[in-house]
C-alpha positions as CSV (number, residue, x, y, z in Angstrom):
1,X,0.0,0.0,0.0
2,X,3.0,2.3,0.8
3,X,4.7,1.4,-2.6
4,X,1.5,2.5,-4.1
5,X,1.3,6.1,-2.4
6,X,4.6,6.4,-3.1
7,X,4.4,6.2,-6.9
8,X,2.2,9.1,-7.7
9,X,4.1,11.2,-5.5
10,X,7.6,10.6,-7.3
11,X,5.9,11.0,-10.8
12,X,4.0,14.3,-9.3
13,X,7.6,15.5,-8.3
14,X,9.4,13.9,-11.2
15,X,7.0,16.8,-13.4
16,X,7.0,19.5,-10.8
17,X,11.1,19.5,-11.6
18,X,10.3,19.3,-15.4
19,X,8.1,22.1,-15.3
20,X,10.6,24.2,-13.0
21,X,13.4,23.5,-15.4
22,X,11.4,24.2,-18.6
23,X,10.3,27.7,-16.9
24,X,14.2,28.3,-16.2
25,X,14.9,27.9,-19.4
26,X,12.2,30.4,-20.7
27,X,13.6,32.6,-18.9
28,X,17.0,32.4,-19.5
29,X,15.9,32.4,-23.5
30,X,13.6,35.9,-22.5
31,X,16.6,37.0,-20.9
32,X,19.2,36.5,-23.7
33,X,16.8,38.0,-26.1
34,X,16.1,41.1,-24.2
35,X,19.6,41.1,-23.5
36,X,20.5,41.0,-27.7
37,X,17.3,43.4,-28.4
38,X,18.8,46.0,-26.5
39,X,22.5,45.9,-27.4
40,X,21.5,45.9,-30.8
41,X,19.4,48.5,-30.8
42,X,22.5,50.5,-29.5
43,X,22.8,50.4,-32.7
44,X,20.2,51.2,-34.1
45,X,20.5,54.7,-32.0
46,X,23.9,55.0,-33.1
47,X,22.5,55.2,-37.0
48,X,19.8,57.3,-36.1
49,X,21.9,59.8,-34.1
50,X,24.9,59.8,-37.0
51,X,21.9,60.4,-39.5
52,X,21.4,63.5,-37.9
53,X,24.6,64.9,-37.4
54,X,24.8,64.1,-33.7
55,X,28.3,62.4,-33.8
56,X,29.6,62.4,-30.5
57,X,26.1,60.5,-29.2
58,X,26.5,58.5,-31.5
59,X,29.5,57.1,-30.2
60,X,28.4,57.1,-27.3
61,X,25.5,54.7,-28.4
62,X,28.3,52.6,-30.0
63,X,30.2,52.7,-26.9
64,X,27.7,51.1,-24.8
65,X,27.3,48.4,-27.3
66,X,30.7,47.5,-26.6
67,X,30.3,47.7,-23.1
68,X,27.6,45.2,-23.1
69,X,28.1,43.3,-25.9
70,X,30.7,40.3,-26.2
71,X,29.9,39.1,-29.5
72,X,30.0,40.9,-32.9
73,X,32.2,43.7,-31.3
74,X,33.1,44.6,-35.1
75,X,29.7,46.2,-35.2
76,X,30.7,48.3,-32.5
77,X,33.8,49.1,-33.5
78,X,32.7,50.2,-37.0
79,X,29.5,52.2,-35.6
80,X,32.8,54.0,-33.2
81,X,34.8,54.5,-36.3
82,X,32.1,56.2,-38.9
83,X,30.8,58.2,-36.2
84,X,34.6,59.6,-35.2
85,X,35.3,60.0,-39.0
86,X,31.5,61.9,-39.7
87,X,32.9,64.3,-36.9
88,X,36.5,65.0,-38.8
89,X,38.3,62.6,-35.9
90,X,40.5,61.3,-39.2
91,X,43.3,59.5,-37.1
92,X,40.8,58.3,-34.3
93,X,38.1,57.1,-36.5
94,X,40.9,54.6,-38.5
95,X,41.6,53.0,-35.3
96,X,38.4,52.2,-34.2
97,X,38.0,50.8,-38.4
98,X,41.5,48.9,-38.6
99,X,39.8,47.5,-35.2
100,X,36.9,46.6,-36.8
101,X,38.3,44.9,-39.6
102,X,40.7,43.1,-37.5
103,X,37.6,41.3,-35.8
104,X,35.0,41.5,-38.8
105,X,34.0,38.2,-40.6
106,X,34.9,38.3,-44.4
107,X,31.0,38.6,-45.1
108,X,31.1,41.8,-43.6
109,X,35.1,43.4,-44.3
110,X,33.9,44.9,-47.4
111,X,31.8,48.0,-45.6
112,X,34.7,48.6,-43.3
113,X,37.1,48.6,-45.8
114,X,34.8,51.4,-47.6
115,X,34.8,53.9,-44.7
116,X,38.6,52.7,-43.5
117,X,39.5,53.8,-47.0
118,X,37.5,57.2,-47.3
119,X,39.0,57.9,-43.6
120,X,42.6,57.7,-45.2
121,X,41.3,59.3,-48.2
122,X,40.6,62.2,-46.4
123,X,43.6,61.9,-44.2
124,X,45.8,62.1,-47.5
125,X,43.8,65.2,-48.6
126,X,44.5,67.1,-45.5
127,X,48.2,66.4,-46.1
128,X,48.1,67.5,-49.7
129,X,46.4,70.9,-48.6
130,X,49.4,71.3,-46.0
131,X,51.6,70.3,-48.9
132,X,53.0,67.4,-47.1
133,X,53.5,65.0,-50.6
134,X,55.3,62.5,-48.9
135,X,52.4,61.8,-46.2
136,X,49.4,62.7,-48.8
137,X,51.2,60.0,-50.8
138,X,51.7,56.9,-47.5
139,X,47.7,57.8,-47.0
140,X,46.8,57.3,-50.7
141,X,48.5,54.4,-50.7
142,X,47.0,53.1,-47.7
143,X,43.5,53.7,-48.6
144,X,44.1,52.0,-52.2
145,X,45.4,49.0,-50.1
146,X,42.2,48.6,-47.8
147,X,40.4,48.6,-51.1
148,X,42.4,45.8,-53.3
149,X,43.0,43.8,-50.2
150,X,38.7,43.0,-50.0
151,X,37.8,39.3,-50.2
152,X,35.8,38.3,-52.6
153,X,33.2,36.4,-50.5
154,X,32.5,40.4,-50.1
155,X,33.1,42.2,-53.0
156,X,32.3,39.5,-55.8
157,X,33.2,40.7,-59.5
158,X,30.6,42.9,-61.3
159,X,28.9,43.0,-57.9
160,X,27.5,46.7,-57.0
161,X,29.3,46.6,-54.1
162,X,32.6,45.6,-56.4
163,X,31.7,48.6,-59.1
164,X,31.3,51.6,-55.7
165,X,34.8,50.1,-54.7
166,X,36.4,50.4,-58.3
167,X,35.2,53.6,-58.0
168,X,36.4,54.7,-55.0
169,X,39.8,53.4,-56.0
170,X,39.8,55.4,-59.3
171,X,39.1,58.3,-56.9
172,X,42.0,57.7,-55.2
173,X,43.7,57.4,-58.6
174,X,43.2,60.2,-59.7
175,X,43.7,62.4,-56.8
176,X,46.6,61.0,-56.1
177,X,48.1,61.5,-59.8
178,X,46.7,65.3,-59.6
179,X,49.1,65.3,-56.3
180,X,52.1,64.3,-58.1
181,X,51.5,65.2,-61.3
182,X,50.1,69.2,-61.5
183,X,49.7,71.2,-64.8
184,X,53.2,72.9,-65.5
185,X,53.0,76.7,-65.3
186,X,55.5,79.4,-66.0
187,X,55.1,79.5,-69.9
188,X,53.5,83.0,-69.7
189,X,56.6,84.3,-67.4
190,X,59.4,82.5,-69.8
191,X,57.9,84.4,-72.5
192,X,57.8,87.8,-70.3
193,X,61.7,87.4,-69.9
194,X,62.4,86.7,-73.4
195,X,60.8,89.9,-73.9
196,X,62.7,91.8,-71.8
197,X,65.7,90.3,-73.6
198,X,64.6,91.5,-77.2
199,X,64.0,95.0,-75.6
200,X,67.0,94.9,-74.6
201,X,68.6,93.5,-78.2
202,X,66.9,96.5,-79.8
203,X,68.2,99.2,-77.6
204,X,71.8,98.1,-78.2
205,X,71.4,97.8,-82.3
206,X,69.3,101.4,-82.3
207,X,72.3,102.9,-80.4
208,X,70.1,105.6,-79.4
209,X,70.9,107.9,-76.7
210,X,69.4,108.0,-73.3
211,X,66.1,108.0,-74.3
212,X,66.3,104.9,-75.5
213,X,67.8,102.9,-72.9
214,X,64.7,104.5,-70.6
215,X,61.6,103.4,-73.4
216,X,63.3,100.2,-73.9
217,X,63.8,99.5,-70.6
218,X,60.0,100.8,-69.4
219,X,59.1,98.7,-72.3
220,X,61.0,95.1,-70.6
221,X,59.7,96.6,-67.3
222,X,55.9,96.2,-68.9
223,X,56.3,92.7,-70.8
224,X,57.9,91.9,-67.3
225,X,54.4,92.8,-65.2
226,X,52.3,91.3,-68.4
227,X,54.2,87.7,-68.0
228,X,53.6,87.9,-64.3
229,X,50.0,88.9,-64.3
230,X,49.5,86.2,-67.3
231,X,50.8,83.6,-64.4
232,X,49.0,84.9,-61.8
233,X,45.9,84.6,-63.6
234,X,47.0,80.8,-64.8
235,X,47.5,80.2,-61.4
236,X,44.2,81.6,-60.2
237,X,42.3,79.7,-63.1
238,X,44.1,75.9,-62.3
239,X,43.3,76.5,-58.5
240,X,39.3,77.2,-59.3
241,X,39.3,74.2,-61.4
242,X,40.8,71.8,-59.1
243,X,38.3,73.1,-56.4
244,X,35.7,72.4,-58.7
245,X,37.0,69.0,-59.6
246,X,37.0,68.3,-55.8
247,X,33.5,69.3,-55.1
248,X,32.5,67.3,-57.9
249,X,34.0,64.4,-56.9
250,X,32.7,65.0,-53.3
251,X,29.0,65.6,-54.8
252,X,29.2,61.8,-56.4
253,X,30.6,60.3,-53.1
254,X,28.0,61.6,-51.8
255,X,25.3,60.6,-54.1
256,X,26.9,57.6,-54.5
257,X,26.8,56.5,-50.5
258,X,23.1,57.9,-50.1
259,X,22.2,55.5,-52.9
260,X,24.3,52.7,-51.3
261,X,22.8,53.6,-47.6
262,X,19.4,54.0,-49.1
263,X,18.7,57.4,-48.4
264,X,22.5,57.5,-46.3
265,X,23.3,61.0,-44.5
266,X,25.0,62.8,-47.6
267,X,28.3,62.3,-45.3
268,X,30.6,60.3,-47.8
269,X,30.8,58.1,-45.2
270,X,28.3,54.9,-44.2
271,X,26.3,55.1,-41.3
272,X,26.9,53.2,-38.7
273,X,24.8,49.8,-38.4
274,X,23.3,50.0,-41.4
275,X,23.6,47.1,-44.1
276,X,24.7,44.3,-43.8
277,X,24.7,44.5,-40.3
């Protein structure tokens, strides 16, 4: 009779434990998910806040990601990075990206290499305005690197994501060779002095008096301040047309990104958490 009892009693507390342990395990799985909902809209924040133009919270937002998040810390990391570069934090922004891609799966290397390379892109153009070739030139190289160096698994051939990177590096290209390679001036001013030199000629072979010397000489004296106003003006005219070229070239980056980040921030640069993440 007591073998009896007994039995129902074990099976009732054999599924009293099951039920306890299936409840613990709900919980731990509402947990985890609340846990991942709200580091990953950290994110989320962090792309809202760099859409507009609130930088430093949006590093902030990426921060905390970091701080809570153990997995996927390339997300963070890159959400850090663009939101350092959007706010002109050149040499801090590439070390949260090199970061990034140190960590990042190849799946995903491609959209850090894109703002990793803009980020020394514009690092090399800050050195070319303070006429610093040699470190304008390291940072073009650099930033041609990041791009060649994409896997494929990321950046397949004839891909859109492959054409916007062929692009950027023929950017880079060309900026590069514009660096290094400038439209010769001067021509006007040779001229000037040869000028001056025939002035000169003809006041010798007149062998006029005084006079003379004086017209020719006010003569060389004008071809001289022709020549130079003729380079000045040169000068002038390559210097607008390279700012134009720039802000052209800025214009498509632009365009180009916001079509990329559909609908983007008009930065040049990605925002942070958006695709493929």
């Amino acid at each position: 009779m007591s073998a009896q009892t007994d039995a129902p009693q074990t099976r009732h507390r054999s599924s009293r434990g099951r039920l306890i342990a299936a409840g613990a395990v709900i919980l731990v799985l509402l947990a985890v998910a609340a846990w991942s909902g709200l580091t990953h809209w950290q994110l989320a924040r962090a792309s809202a806040q760099f859409e507009s133009g609130d930088y430093t919270a949006a590093q902030e937002s990426a921060d905390r990601f970091l701080d809570m998040s153990p997995f996927e810390r390339h997300k963070g990391h890159f959400a850090a990075g663009t939101a350092l570069a959007g706010d002109g934090a050149l040499d801090e922004a590439e070390a949260e990206l090199e970061t990034a891609l140190s960590t990042a799966p190849a799946r995903d290397e491609c959209a850090v290499r894109v703002n990793l390379a803009l980020v020394q892109e514009g690092q090399a153009d800050a050195f070319r305005d303070a006429d610093d070739v040699d470190a304008a030139n390291d940072r073009y190289d650099a930033a041609r690197t990041t791009l060649r160096e994409a896997p494929e698994e990321c950046r397949p051939d004839g891909s859109g994501q492959d054409e916007e990177m062929d692009s950027q590096e023929q950017r880079v290209d060309e900026s590069q060779e514009e660096m290094n390679n400038p439209s010769s001036g001067g021509e006007g001013g040779e001229e000037g002095t040869d000028g001056d030199d025939g002035s000169d000629g003809g006041d010798s072979e007149d062998g006029d008096g005084g006079d003379s010397d004086s017209d020719g000489s006010g003569g060389g004296e004008e071809s001289q301040d022709g020549s130079g106003g003729d380079t000045s003006g040169e000068e002038s005219g390559e210097s607008d047309e390279r700012m134009e070229e720039l802000e052209k070239r800025r214009q498509e980056s632009e365009e180009r990104h916001s079509q990329t980040n559909e609908g983007g921030t008009g930065s040049g640069v990605r925002e942070p958490g958006s695709k493929p993440w």
